[in-house]
KOLVEX-343106 format. One line per field, with one value per residue (C-alpha): x, y, z; residue in one letter. Coordinates in steps of 0.2 Angstrom, whole numbers, padded with zeros to 4 digits. Layout:
<nodes>
px c(X, ...) $
py c(Y, ...) $
pz c(Z, ...) $
residu c(a, ...) $
</nodes>
This chain:
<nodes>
px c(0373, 0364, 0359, 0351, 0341, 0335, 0332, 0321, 0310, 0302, 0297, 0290, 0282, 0273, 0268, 0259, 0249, 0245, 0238, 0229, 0221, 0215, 0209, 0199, 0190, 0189, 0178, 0169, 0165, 0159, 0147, 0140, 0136, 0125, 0118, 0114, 0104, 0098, 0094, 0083, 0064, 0059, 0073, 0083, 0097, 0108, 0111, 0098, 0103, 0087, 0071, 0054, 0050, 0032, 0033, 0051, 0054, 0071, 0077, 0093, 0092, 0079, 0067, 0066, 0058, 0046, 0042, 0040, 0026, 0018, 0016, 0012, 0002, 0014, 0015, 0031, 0027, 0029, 0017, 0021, 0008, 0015, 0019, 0039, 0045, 0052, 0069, 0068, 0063, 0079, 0084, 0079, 0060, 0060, 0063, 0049, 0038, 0042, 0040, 0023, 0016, 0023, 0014, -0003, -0003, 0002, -0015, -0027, -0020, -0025, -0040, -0045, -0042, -0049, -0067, -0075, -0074, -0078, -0093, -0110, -0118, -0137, -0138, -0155, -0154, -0156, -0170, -0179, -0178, -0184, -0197, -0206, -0201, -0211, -0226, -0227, -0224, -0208, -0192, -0177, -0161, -0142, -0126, -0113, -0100, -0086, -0097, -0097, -0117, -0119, -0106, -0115, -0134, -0141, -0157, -0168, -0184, -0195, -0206, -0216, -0223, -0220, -0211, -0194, -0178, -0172, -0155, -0158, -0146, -0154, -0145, -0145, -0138, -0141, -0130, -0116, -0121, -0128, -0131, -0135, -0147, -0151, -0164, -0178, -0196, -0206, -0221, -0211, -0218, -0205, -0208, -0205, -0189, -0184, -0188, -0173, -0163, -0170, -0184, -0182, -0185, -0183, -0169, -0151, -0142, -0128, -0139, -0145, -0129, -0124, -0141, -0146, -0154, -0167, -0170, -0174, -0186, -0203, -0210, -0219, -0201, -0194, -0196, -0189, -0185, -0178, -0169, -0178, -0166, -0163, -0162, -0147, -0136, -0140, -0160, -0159, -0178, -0184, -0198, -0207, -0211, -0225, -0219, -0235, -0234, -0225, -0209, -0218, -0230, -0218, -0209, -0221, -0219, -0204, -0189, -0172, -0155, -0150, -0159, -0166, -0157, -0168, -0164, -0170, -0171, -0176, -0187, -0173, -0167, -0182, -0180, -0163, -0175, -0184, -0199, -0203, -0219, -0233, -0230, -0249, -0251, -0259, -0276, -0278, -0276, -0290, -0301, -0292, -0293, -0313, -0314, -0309, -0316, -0325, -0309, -0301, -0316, -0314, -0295, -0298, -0310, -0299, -0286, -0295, -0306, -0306, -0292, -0296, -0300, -0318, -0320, -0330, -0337, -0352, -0343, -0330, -0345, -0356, -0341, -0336, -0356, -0354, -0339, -0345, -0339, -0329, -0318, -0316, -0298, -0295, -0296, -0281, -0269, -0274, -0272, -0258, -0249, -0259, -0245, -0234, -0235, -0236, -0226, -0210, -0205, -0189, -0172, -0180, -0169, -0180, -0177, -0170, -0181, -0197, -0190, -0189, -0207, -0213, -0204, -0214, -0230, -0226, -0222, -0218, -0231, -0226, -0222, -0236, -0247, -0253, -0265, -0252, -0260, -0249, -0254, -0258, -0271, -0278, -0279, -0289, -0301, -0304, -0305, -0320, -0328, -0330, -0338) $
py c(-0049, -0035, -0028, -0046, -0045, -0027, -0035, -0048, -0035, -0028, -0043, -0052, -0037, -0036, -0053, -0051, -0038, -0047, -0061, -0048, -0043, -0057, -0063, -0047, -0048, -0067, -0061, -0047, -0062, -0074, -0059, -0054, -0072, -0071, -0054, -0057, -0072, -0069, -0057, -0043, -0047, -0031, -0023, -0042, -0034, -0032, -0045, -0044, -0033, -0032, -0045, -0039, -0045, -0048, -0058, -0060, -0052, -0050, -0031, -0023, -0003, 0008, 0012, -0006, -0007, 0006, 0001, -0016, -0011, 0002, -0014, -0027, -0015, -0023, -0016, -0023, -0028, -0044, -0058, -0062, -0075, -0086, -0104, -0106, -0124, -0132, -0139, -0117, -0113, -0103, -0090, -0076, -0084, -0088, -0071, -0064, -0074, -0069, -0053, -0054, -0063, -0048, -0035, -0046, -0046, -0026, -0023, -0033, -0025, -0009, -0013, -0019, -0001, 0009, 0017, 0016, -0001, -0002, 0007, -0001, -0003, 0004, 0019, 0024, 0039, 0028, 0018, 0030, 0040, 0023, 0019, 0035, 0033, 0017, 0025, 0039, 0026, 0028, 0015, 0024, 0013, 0019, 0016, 0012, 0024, 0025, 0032, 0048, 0051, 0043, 0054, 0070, 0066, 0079, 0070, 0072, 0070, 0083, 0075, 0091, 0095, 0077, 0079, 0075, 0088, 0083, 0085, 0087, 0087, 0095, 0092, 0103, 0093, 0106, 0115, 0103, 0109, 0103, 0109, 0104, 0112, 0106, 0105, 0104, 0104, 0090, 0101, 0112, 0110, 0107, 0124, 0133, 0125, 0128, 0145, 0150, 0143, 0148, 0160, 0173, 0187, 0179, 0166, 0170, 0181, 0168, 0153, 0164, 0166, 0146, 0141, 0154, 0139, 0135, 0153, 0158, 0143, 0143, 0133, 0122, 0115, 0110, 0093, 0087, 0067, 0054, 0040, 0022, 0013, -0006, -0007, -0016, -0004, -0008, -0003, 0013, 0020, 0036, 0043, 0059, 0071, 0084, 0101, 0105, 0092, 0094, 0085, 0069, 0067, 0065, 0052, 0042, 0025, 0026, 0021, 0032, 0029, 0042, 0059, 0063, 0066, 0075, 0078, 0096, 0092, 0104, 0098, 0094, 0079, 0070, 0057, 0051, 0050, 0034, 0032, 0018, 0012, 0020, 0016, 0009, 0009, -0006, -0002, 0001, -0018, -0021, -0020, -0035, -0045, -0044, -0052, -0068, -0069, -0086, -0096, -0088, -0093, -0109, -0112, -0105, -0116, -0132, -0126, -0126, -0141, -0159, -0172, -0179, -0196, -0190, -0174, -0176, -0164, -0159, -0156, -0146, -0135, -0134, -0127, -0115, -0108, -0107, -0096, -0081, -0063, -0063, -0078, -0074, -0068, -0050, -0042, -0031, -0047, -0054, -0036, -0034, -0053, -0047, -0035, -0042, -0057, -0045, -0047, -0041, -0025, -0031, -0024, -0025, -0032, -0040, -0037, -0050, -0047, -0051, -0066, -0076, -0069, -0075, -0091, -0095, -0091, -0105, -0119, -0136, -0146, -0162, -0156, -0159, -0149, -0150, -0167, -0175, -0165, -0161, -0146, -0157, -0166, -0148, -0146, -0162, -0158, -0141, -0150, -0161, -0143, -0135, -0151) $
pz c(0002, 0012, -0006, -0009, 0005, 0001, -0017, -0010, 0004, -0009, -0017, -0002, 0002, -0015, -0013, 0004, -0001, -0018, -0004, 0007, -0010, -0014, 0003, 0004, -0013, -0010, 0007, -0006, -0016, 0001, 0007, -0010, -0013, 0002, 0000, -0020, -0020, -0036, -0051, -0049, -0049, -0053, -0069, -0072, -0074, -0059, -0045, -0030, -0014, -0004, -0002, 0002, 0020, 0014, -0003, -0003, -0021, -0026, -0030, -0031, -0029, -0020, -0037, -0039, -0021, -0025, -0042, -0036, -0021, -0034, -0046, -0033, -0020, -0008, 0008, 0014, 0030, 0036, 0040, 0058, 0059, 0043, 0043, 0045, 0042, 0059, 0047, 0044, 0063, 0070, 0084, 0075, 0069, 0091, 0094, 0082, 0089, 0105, 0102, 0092, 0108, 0119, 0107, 0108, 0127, 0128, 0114, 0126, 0141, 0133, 0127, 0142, 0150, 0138, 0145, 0128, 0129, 0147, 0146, 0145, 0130, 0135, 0150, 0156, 0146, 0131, 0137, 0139, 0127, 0116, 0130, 0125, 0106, 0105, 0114, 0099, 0088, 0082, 0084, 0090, 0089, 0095, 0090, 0099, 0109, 0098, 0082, 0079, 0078, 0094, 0103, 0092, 0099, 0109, 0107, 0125, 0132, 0141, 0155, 0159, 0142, 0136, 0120, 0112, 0109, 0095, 0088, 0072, 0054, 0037, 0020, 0006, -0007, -0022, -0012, -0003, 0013, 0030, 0045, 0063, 0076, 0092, 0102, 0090, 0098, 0091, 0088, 0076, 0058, 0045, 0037, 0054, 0055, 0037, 0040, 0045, 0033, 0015, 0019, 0008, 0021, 0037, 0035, 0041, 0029, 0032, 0026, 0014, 0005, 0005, -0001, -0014, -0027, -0012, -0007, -0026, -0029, -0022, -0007, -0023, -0029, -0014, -0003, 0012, 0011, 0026, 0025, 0027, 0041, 0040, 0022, 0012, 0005, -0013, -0009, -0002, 0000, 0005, 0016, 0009, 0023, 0023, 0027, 0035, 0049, 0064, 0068, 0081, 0066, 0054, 0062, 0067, 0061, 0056, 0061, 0066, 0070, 0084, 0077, 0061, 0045, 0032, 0015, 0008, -0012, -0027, -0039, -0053, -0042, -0033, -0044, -0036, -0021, -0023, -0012, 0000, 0003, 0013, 0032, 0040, 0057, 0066, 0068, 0049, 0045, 0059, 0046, 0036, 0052, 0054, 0038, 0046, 0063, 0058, 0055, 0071, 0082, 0075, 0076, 0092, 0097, 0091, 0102, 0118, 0116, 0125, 0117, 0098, 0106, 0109, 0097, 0081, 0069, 0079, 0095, 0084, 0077, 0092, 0101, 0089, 0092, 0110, 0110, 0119, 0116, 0132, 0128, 0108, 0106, 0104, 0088, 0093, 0096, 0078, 0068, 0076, 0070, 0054, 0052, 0056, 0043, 0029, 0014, 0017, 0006, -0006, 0000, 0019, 0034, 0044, 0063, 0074, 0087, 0076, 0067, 0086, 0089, 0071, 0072, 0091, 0081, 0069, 0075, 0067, 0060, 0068, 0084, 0099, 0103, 0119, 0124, 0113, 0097, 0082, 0071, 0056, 0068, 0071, 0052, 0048, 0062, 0057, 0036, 0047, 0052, 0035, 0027) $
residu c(x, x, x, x, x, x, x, x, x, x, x, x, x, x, x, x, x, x, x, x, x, x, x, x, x, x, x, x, x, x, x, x, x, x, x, x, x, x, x, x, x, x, x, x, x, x, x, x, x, x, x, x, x, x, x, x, x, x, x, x, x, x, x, x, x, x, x, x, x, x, x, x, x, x, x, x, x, x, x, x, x, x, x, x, x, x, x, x, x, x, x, x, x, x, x, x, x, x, x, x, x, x, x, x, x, x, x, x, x, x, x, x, x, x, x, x, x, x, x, x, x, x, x, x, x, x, x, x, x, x, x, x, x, x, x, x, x, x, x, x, x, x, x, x, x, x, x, x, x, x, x, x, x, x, x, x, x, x, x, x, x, x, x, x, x, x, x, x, x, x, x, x, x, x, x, x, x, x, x, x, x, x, x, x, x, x, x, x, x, x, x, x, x, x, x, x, x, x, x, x, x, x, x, x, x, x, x, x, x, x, x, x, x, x, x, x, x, x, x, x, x, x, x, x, x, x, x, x, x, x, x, x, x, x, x, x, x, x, x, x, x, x, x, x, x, x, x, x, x, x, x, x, x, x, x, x, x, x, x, x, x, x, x, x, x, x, x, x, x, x, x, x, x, x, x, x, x, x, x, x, x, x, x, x, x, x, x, x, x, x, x, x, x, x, x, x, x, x, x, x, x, x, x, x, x, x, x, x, x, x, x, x, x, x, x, x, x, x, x, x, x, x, x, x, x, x, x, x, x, x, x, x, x, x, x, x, x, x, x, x, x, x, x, x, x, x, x, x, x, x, x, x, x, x, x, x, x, x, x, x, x, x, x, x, x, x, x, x, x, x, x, x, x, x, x, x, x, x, x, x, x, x, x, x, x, x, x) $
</nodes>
């Protein structure tokens, strides 16, 4: 009997671990069920072990997951802010939202302490270092703080003598360099201050060396270019400057974005420098606004006269003849919106700040003047004036 039972020990023994066997691979089978929900995206032919968090491709092995963000460009981040279905909403999304909530809050709070952002946007440094700009005639414009010309600009203003400082930059393309000096007198000519770059004798023997190609050529083959500002990117023009000239009249009417960049260029690649048109200052189209000082006094005239009820084409004529020189508009005022309504140069961003004043010098033709006068009213009476 006692050898029986020994018998059948070994049995029941063999059988339970037969059932633990099979349990366990039955619990394999349950968990890589779950884990491979399908075949591998990326090869096809081993069962999937990983999903993309971003695009939720199927892959099975770690050079699948490279291969498949080398194909796809996918970053393998996921988007916290996508649409998840409510009958899909569970603990885990809650918590991810949560949490991206959390980081949003943390980013404004710093943000909202950083100085940069803090800071204002114009000092008293900057207006007036483009007060005295516009009174040589040149538009200076900034960036803001966080660029890197902006924190770079050593640009000031002398109030004694009444000049700028400039900081300047000079690029030698023909020789991929540049370099920055500071402090630049604007009553330096162009050739003082390339003097001490590719002079042949009197430059710095460490210039010297990095710009050989403009120290060997003459003074004849070489021009210094400036950038035109507020352009669009796909016309890019270029301002010639005359080496003879001091800085302040080189830049005058032009406009610069924090200090002046000029372009030195050997003669071999001043066609890749496209010229803008000549720049002409205000009193030069004076000329163009003489030509019409009849039809001014005359729209002039209609503008200030009694209501249309009682005006007729005599009254229109004989006041347009007693317009003395004292109350004729100034010549100045009219050259000046002469400019101004020029055709505008293609590729040209037109200032914000001019298109609000050009939009108050033309108004709509059906709204009122004042005495309850439209424009086209003014336009028939002044037709009754030239017949």
């Amino acid at each position: 009997m006692y050898a029986s039972f020994c018998r059948e020990t070994p049995q029941m023994s063999s059988l339970e671990s037969q059932a633990e066997r099979s349990s366990l691979e039955e619990e394999q089978k349950t968990i890589q069920s779950k884990i491979s929900l399908s075949d591998c995206g990326v090869c096809g032919s081993g069962k999937a072990k990983y999903r993309c968090p971003a695009c939720l491709t199927h892959s099975c092995s770690l050079l699948c997951v490279k291969k498949h963000k080398e194909d796809s460009g996918c970053s393998g981040v996921r988007n916290k802010t996508a649409f998840v279905a409510l009958s899909h909403f569970d603990e885990m999304t809650l918590l991810s939202d949560y949490r991206f909530l959390e980081d949003t809050g943390r980013f404004s709070d710093g943000a909202s302490r950083d100085g940069l952002v803090r800071a204002p946007r114009t000092t008293f440094k900057i207006k007036l270092l483009a007060a005295q700009a516009r009174k040589m005639n040149i538009t200076l414009r900034f960036l803001p703080l966080t660029f890197t010309k902006r924190r770079e600009n050593s640009t000031v203003f002398n109030p004694r003598d009444q000049m700028f400082l400039w900081h300047l930059k000079l690029m030698f393309p023909q020789s991929s360099s540049e370099f920055s000096q500071r402090r630049v007198p604007d009553g330096h000519t162009l050739k003082q201050i390339l003097t001490a770059y590719i002079h042949p004798t009197e430059s710095d023997p460490v210039f010297c060396q990095k710009l050989k190609m403009y120290v060997n050529a003459s003074s004849d083959d070489v021009k210094v270019f400036m950038k035109a500002e507020g352009r669009k990117a796909n016309s890019v023009r270029y301002h010639e400057l005359d080496t003879e000239k001091s800085l302040k009249d080189n830049l005058r009417f032009k406009m610069l974005i924090e200090y002046p960049v000029l372009h030195v260029v050997l003669r071999d690649h001043w066609k890749d420098y496209p010229l803008k048109g000549p720049a002409e200052p205000v009193s030069a189209c004076a000329g163009f606004a003489t030509k019409n000082v009849g039809i001014d006094r005359q729209k002039w005239a209609v503008d200030h006269i009694s209501p249309p009820s009682v005006q007729t084409g005599t009254n229109l004529q004989t006041a347009a003849e007693e317009i003395s020189p004292e109350t004729e508009p100034p010549l100045e005022k009219r050259a000046k919106i002469g400019v101004e309504e020029e055709e505008q140069e293609e590729g040209e961003i037109l200032d914000s700040s001019d298109e609000e004043e050009k939009v108050e010098r033309c108004p709509d033709e059906n709204v009122p003047l004042e005495n309850n006068t439209s424009v086209n009213d003014v336009k028939n009476m002044q037709h009754g004036v030239d017949q």
